[in-house]
N, C-alpha and C positions, 0 to 999 in steps of 0.2 A: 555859462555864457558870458559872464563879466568876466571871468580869465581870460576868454579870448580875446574879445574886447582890449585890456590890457596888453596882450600880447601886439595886437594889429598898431595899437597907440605907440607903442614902443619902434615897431618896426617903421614908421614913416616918420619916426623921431632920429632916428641911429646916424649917427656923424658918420661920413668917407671914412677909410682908417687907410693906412700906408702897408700896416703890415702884410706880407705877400708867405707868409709860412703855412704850407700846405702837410701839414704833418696832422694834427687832430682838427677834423671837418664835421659838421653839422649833417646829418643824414635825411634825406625828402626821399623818405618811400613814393616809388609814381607805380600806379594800379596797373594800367595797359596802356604803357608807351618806354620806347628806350629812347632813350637822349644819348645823341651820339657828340662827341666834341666836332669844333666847327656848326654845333646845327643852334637854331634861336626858336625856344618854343615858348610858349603861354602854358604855364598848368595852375589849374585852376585847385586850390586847398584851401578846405574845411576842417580837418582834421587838428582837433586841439596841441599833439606833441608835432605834427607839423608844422603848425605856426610858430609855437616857439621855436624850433629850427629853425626857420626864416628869419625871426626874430634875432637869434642868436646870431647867425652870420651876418646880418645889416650892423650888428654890433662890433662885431670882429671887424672885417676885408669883403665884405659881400660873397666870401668862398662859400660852395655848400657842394658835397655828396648829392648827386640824384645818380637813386638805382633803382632797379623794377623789381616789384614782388613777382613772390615765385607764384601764389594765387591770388588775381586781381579781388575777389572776396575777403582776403584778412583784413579787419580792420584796425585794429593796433598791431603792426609789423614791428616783430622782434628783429634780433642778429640772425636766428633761421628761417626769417620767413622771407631774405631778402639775398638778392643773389651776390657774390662776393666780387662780382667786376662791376665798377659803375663807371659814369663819367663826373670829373669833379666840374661845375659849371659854377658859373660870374653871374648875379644876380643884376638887369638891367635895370627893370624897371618893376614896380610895386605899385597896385592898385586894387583900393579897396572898394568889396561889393557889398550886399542888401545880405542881411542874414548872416553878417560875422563871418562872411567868405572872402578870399583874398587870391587874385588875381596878377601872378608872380611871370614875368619874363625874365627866362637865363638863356642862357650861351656855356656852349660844353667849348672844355679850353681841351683836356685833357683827358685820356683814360687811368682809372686808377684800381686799386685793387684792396679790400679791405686786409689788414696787417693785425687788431688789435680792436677789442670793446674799450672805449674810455668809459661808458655811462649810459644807462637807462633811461632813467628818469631828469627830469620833465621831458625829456626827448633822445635820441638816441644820437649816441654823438662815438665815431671808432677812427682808429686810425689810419693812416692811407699810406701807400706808398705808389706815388706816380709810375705812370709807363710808357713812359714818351717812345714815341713811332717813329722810324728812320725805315727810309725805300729805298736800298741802295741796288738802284737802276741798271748798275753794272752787272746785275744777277739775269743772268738771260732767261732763266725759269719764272722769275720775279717780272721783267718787261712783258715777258709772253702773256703771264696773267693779267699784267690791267693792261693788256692791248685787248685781248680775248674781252676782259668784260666792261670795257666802253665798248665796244662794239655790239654786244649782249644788250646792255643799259640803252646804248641809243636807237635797237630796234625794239627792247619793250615798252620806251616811250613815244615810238614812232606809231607803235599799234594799240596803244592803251587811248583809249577815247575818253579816261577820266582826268589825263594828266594833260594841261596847258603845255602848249611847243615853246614856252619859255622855260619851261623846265632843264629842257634839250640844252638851248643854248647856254643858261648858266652852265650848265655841266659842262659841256665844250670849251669854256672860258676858263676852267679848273688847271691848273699846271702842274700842281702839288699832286703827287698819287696818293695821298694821303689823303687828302680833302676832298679826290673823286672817289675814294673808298666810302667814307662817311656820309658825300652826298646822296648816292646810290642808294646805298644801306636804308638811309633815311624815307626815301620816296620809294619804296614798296611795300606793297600791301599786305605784310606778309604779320604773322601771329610774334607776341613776343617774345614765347622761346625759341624761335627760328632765328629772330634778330641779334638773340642777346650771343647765341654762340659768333657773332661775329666780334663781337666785347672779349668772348672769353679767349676768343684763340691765340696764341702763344705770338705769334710772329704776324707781319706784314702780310706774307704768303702765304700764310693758314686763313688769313683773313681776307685774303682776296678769292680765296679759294671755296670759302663759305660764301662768296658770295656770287662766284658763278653758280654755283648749286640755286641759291636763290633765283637767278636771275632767270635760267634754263627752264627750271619747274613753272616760274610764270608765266614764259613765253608759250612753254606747251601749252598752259590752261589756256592764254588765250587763244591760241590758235582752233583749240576746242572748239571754244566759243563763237569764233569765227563761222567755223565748219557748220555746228548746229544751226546756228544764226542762215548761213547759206540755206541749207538746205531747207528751213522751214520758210523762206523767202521763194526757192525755187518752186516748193510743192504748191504756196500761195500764187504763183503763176501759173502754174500748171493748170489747178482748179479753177481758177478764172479766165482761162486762154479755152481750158473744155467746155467751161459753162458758154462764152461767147462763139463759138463754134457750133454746138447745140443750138444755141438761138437763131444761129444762121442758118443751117439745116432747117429747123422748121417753119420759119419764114418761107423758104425754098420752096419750102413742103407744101406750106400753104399756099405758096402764088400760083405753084401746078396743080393742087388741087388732088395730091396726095397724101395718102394717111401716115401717119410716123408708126413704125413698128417699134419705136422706143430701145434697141439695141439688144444685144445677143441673151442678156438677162432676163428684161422683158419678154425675149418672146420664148425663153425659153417658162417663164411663167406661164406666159398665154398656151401654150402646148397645155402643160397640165392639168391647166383649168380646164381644158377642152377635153381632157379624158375622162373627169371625176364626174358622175350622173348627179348632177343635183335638180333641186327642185326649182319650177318654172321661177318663184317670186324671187329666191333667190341667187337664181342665173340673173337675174333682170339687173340684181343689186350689185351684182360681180361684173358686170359689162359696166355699167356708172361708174364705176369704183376703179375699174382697171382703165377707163378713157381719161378720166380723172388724175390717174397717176400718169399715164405717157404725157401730160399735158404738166405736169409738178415737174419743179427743175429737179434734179438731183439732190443739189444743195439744198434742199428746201428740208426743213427738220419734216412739214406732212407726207414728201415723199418715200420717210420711212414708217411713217406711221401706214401708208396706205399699203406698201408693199408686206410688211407685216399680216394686216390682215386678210389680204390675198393669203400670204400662204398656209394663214391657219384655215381657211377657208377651203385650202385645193388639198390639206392634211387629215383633215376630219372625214370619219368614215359617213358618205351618207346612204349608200347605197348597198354597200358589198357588206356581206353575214355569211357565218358560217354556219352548215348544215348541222341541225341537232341529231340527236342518235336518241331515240326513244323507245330504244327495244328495252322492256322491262328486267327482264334475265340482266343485261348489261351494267345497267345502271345501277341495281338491287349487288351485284356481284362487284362494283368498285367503292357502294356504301357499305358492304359489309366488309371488304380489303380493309379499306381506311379507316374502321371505326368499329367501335365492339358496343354490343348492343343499342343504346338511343334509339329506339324501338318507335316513339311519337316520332322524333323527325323524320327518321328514315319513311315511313310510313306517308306522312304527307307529303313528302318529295316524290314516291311514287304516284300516289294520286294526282300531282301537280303534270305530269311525265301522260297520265292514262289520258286526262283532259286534255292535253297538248296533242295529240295520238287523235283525237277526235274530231277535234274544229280547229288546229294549224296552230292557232294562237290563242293566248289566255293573258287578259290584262287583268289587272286589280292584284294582282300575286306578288304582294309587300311582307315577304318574310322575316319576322326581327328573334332572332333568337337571346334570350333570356338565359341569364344562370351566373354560377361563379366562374373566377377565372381557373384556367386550365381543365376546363371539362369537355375540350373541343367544338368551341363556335365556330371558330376561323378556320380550322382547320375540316370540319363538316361542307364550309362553303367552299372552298378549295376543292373537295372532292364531288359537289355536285356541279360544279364547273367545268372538272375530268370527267364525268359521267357523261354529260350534255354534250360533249365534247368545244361546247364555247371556251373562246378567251376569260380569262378570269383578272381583275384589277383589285385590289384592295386600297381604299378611299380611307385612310386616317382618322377622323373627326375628333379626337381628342385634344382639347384645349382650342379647339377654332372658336373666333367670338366675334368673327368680323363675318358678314353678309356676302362682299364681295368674293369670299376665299370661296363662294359656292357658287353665285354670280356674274364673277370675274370684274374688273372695271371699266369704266367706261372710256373709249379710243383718247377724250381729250385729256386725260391721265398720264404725264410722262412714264415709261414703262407698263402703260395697262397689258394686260392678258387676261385670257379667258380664265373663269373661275374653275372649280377642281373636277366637276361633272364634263365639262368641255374636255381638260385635260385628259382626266380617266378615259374619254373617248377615242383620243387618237392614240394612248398610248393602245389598249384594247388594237384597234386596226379596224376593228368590224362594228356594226348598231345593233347586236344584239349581244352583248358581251354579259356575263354575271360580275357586276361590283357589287360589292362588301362595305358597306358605311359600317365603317369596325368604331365600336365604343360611342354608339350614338346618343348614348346617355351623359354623355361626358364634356358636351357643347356647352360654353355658356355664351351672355352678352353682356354688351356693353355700348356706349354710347356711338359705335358705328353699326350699329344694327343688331339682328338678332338671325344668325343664321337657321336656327330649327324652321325660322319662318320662310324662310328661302327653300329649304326642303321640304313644305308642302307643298308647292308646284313639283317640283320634281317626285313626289310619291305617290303623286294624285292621278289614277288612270286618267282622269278626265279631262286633266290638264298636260300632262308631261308630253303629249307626243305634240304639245306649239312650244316647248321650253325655250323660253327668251333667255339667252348668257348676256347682259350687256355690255359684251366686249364684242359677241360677231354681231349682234341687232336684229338679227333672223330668226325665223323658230327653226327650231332644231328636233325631230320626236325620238322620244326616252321611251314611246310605248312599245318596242322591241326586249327593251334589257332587261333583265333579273333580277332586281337588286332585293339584297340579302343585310339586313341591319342585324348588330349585337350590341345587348348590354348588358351590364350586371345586373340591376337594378330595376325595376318595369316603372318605379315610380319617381325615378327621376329623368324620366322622358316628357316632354310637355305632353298636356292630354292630346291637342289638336292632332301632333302627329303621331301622338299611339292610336288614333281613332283609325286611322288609314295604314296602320302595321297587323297583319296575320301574328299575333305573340304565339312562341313555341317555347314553352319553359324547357332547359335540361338543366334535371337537378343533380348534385352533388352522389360522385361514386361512393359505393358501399366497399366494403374492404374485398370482398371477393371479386367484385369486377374491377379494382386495384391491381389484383394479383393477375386477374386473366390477363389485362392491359398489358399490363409488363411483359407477362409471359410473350406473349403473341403478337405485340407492335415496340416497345420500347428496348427489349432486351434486344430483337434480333436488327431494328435499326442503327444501336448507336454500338451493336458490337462490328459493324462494317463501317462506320463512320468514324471508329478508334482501329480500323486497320487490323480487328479481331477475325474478322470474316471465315469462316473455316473452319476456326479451330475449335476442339472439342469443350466450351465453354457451356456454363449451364448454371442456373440459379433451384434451390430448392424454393417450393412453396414457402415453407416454412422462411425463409428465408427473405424472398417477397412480401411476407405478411410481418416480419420483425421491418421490415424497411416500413413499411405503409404504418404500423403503430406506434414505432418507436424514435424514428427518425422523420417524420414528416406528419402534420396535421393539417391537412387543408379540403378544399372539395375535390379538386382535380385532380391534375397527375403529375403538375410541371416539376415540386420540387423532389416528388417522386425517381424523375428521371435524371434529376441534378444528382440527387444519392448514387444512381446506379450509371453513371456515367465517373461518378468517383470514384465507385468502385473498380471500372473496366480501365482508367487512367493506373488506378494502384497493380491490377493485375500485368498492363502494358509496359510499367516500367521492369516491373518482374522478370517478364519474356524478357522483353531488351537488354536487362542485364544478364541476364542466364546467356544470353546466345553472346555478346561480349565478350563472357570470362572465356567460352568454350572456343572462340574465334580467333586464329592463327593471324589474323590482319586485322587491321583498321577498319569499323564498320562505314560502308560511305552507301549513299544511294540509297537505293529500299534493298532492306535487309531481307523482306520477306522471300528475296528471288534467289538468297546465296544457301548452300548446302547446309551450314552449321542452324538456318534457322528451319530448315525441315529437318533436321537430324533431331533439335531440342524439343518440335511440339507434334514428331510424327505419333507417336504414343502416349503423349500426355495427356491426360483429362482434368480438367481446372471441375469442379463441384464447389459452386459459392452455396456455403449453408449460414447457418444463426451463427455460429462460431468464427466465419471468416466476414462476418457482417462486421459487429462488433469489434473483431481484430483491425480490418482497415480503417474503419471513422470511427473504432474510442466507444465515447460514453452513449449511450442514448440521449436525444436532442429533448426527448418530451418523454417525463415521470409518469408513470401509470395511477391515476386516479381511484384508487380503489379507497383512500384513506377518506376520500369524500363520501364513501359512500355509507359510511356510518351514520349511528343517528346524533344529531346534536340540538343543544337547546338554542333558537334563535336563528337557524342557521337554515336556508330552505334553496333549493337550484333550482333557479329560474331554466328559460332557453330562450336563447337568441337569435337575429335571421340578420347576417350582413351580404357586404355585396363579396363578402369573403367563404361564404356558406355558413352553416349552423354552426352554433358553440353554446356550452353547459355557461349559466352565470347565476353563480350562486350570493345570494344575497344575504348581508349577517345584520343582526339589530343585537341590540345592546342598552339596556337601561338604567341610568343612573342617578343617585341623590345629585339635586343640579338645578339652574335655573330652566323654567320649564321652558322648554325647544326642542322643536324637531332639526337635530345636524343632518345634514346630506353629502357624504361624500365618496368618490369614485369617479370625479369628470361625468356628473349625469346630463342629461340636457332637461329643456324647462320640461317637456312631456311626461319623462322617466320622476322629474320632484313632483310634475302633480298626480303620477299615480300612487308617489310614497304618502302625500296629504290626504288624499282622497283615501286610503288603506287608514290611515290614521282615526279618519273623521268616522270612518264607518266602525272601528271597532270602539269609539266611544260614545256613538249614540246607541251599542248596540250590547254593550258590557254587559249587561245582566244575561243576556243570550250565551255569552262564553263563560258566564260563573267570574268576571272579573270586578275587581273595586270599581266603583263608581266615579273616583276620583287617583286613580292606578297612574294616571298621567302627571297630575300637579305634584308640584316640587320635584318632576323629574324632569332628564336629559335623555331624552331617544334620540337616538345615533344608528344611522342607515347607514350601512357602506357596501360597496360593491367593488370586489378585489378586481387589480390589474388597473389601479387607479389613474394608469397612464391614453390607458385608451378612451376616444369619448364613447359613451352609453346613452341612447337615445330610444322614445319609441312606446308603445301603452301596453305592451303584453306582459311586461314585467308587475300589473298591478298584484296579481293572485298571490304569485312569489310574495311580493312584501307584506301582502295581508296574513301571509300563514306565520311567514319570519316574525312581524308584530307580535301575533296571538301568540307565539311557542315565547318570544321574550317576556312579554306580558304574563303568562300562566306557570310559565318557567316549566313545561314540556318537553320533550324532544321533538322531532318532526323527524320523521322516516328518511334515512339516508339514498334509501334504491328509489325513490320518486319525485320527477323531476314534472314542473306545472310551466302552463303558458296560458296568459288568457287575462283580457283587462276587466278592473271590476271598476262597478260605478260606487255611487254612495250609497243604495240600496242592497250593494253586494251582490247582484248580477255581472256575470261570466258571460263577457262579450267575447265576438269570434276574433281571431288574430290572423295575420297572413304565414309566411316563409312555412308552412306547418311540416312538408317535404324535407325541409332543412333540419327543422328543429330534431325530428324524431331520430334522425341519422345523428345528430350530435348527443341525442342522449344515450343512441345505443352505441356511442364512441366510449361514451364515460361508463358503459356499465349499468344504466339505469334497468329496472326491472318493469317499474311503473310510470306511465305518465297521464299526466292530467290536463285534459285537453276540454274547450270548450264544446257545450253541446250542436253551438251553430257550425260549428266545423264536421260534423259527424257527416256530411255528405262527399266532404274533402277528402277526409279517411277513408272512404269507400273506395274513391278514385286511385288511390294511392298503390303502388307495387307492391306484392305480397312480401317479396324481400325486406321492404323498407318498416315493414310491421311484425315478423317477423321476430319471436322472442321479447316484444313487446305486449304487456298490458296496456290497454288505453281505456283509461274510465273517461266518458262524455261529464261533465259538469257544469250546471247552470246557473248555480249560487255558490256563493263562499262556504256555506252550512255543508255543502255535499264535498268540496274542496278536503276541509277536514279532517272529514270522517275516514278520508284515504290517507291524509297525508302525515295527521300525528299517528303517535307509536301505539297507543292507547287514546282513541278520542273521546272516551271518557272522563278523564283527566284533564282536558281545554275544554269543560266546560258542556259537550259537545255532546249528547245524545246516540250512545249507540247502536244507532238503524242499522239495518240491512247496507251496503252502502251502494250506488250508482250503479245501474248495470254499466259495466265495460267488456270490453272486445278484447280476448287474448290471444294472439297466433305463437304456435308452435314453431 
């Protein structure tokens, strides 16, 4: 800051100087502006090697280089960052400002052109060699252009509303074609590299010639601007010449004591409403509403608020339903098309059908279908939709957290609408539609309310048929429609509104009705929907069940059908290229309709087996657990219940010389650690029962851990598992590989009942297990359960840890453990 200082001190010091040598000149980079000679500008410099530039020329002749950077953002401008034609200008006048800024008037004498670097530092300083300008007039191509562009120049400053009409007349006063080149140039508003190429151009004529260019493009723009200008001036007329017109009319209206039909719009409104059967209170609200709007100017922002809800009003079904089909045979015959076994639903859907059949209508009928994904919810409501022959709507609810998205907002809401129930309904057509609130478990809130709580009116027989939308403000009755809710989950549904939901669990398929599935819905739909249709294609069982085991693990079907849609994609390009190589022409169109593709697949038969499984998708996606199913010390499988269906989760303990602590890891949640403390605490107040040390724990480090550490793990059925893994690390036992436990214990060692148990038992008979140990409060559940799904299962009932045991070590004589007779269990064949 003191250099510049110095420098500014210097330059209001500098003597006149005589000498006129324009050979090595001082250079003032300028950001965004060209200085043209003939012009007098102010530039305003900050910049430390600018000022001694400045400097340097009040020292010399007051000569100096101003040229334009090639990017106004450089801020120390070299020899390349600055363009090679400038103009050399006369420094007038020097004045200094606040802040070590220097406020510099020149005047361009001259154009000149950089020749040579003299020097960098402390400022840039090159050589010049002038380029004096000569218009010899006698050039008739040369006259032509600066007659064309004074004429150009004095109609862009005749129509430019920024530039003073004394601009005009300086320029008319100009005699020099030279000096109306540069004054022109000057006074447009045009960017710096459009200016500068009038600098660079070789001749007089190149340069006048660049600057019709300029001059033409800006006339256009404004004539643009003109025109836009016009025209949103006219439409401003227009609209307030109709509004006053309108006012006169109704005046009119009113002095003869006629009604206004509001114009060809309005009444074609007024028609509709007149056709649509609504209900008396809210004809009463639509006659207010619609006198209301003929009486709103146009312009008025409420008369589109009002005409809006007229027409959701004259679009919502209130009246008109379509007639059910309740012949049993029919309905029984499109659930059993579209669905392979689901034996509970299908069953209450006919009961729902026999009641209907008997008294016209059935309200309170809130059916929420429960299970994992891909086991057919959505697509079960789909089909009892086709059955009934009603319209079917599927309602979203995943991730809604707003009240309104179910109540819609209210009119004085810029953009209000009715919420999604309203929606669902005109899309439907009719007021007895079957919607689907799909994933209604999957709702949350937040500080605009709580939408689950909006959907107890709406599920509530006793309420839905006055359902207020506070967008129409009328009740509207929902005690027509069907509605069908699913979720994975049953317990992350608020309780209020699972209290007014019919729950129909569908649990997770067994491998054989995998294979049927495929067989008999998935093969024969996505071999017509890959353009397979026809042809002699075919999957072995065998083949279906290497898919179902080896390539996919889940409850459903979906990624079942991803596999076997891969595979009919690998087959398809097969065909395609078989019939290409065989094909005389170019294949265009659909191939299926040309000779060479019935010659390729009139006698082929495709036979997908185990060998062409593996051949198209490679390796097996999921290892065969058998190596689990050994016995080991420490090591015990639990079973799990997601909203993804059952899974084996075997839990490992481990103990060692260490400070004494229980580690926890696997992403547990707090439930799953306090069933490992609670396992902890009971096997050492209970040591002498298992034959263990008395002090087995001190100076050690017990280490839980539970594989697939990436997922979280949550939930109390996991207690039993940890209590046996303890006791077998503790005794240093095996624990039985083929038996897998579920069931929470307290600190007494009591075998509480657990839930998902449907799940679990199919996950263990995924992995192979032979035994499972199951609480004795669930022995009522087992009952209920499909014979399939027990099936090659053992299930010993267990009430205590002690009976746990006796099933679960290899010899439970060796943990300690007394060996009794052990728990009656249940074996099916």
């Amino acid at each position: 800051m003191n250099d510049q200082s110095d420098v500014l001190d210097s330059i209001e010091q500098a003597d006149r100087r005589t000498n006129t040598a324009l050979d090595n000149l001082p250079v003032l980079p300028l950001r965004d502006i060209v200085i043209y000679p003939h012009m007098i500008f102010p530039v305003l410099i900050g910049r430390s090697s600018s000022l001694k530039a400045v400097a340097e020329a009040m020292e010399r002749d007051k000569f100096i280089f101003v040229v334009a950077q090639k990017q106004p953002s450089t801020e120390d401008a070299t020899i390349d960052d600055i363009h090679s034609v400038g103009t050399v200008a006369k420094i007038l006048q020097v004045m200094r400002l606040p802040n070590n800024l220097l406020k510099v008037l020149v005047e361009g004498t001259v154009p000149g052109r950089i020749t040579s670097t003299i020097r960098t530092e402390p400022f840039l300083e090159v050589g010049i060699k002038t380029l004096p300008a000569h218009a010899d007039m006698s050039d008739r191509n040369l006259a032509a252009l600066v007659r064309h562009a004074t004429e150009l120049f004095e109609e862009f400053v005749k129509d430019n509303r920024n530039l003073p009409p004394e601009v005009l007349g300086a320029f008319q006063n100009l005699e020099d074609p030279i000096r109306k080149l540069y004054y022109a140039a000057a006074n447009i508003p045009q960017k710096v590299d459009a200016k500068q190429k009038i600098l660079d151009a070789p001749d007089v004529r190149s340069q006048y010639y660049e600057l019709v260019q300029l001059l033409t493009a800006e006339i256009e723009m404004q004539r643009l601007e003109v025109e836009i200008d016009s025209k949103v001036q006219d439409q401003i007329q227009k609209s307030q010449r109709k509004y006053f017109i309108q006012e006169q009319i109704r005046a009119l209206q009113s002095e003869l004591g006629e009604e206004d039909d509001g114009g060809p719009e309005l009444s074609k409104l007024a028609d509709q409403l007149a056709t649509v059967e609504l209900p008396e209170a809210v004809r009463t609200k639509v006659h207010e509403e619609f006198d209301r709007l003929k009486r709103t100017p146009s312009m008025s922002p409420e008369y589109g608020v009002n005409r809006t809800w007229l027409e959701w009003i004259a679009n919502v079904p209130w009246q008109n339903h379509t007639d059910d089909n309740l012949l049993l045979d029919h309905v029984r015959g499109i659930l059993d098309a579209d669905h392979y076994d689901l034996k509970k639903p299908k069953e209450r859907i006919l009961e729902y059908i026999s009641v209907l059949n008997l008294v016209g209508n059935v309200r309170g009928q809130i059916l929420c279908f429960v299970g994992p994904p891909g086991v057919g919810k959505t697509s079960l409501a789909k089909s009892i939709a086709r059955a009934l022959g009603r319209n079917f709507v599927r309602l979203s609810l995943g991730g809604v957290r707003d009240e309104a998205e179910i109540r819609g907002h209210r009119r004085t809401y810029i953009g209000a609408m009715p919420g999604k129930i309203i929606q669902s309904m005109k899309r439907a057509g009719s007021n007895n539609p079957v919607i689907l609130l799909d994933e209604i478990d999957k709702m949350s809130m937040d500080f605009r309310g709580d939408p689950s709580a909006a959907l107890l009116e709406v599920l509530d027989p006793e309420q839905n048929a006055t359902f207020s939308d506070h967008y129409l403000e009328v009740d509207y009755d929902l005690s027509n429609v069907l509605f069908i809710a699913t979720a994975n989950v049953k317990y992350d549904i608020p309780a209020p509104l699972l209290d007014r939901l019919e729950v129909i669990e569908l649990s997770s398929y067994l491998e054989p009705d995998k294979v049927q599935i495929a067989k008999q819905y998935i093969v024969p739909k996505l071999l017509e929907k890959h353009g397979l249709g026809g042809l002699n294609i075919s999957f072995t069982d065998n083949a279906l069940l290497k898919l179902v085991r080896e390539y996919t693990r889940e409850a459903g079907v979906r990624n079942l059908e991803r596999e076997v849609a891969s595979i009919l994609r690998k087959l398809a390009m097969e065909i395609v290229d078989a019939v290409g190589k065989k094909s005389s022409e170019p294949l265009t169109g659909d191939i299926r309709a040309s000779k060479t593709f019935k010659t390729v697949t009139r006698s082929k038969k495709w036979v997908i087996d185990e060998k062409s499984v593996e051949s198209m998708l490679k390796a097996p996606k999921f290892k065969s657990k058998a190596e689990e199913l050994s016995n080991k010390v420490g090591v015990a499988m639990g079973l799990a219940w997601t909203s993804m269906g059952g899974d084996t989760l075997p839990v490992e303990v481990t103990i060692m010389p260490g400070a004494e602590r229980l580690t926890l890891t696997g992403k547990l949640g707090e439930v799953m650690k306090e069933s490992a403390m609670a396992a902890l605490s009971y096997l050492r107040s209970n040591y002498a029962q298992y034959g263990l040390d008395e002090m087995f724990a001190k100076d050690r480090q017990i280490h839980v851990h539970v594989p697939e550490g990436a997922i979280p793990k949550d939930g109390p059925s996991a207690g039993i598992t940890m209590t046996m893994a303890l006791l077998s690390a503790a005794t240093g036992r095996a624990l039985r590989g083929d038996v897998a436990m579920t069931g929470e214990v307290t600190l007494r060692g009591n075998v509480l009942a657990i839930g998902g148990l449907n799940e679990k038992l199919l996950a263990a008979k995924r992995a192979g297990m032979t035994t499972v140990l199951v609480p004795e409060e669930n022995r009522k559940d087992v009952q209920e359960l499909a014979a399939e799904v027990t099936n090659g299962l053992t299930i010993v009932f267990v009430s205590h840890a002690d009976e746990a045991a006796r099933v679960a070590f290899v010899d439970p004589s060796t943990a300690g453990v007394a060996k009794k007779a052990p728990p009656k269990g249940r074996k099916s064949r």
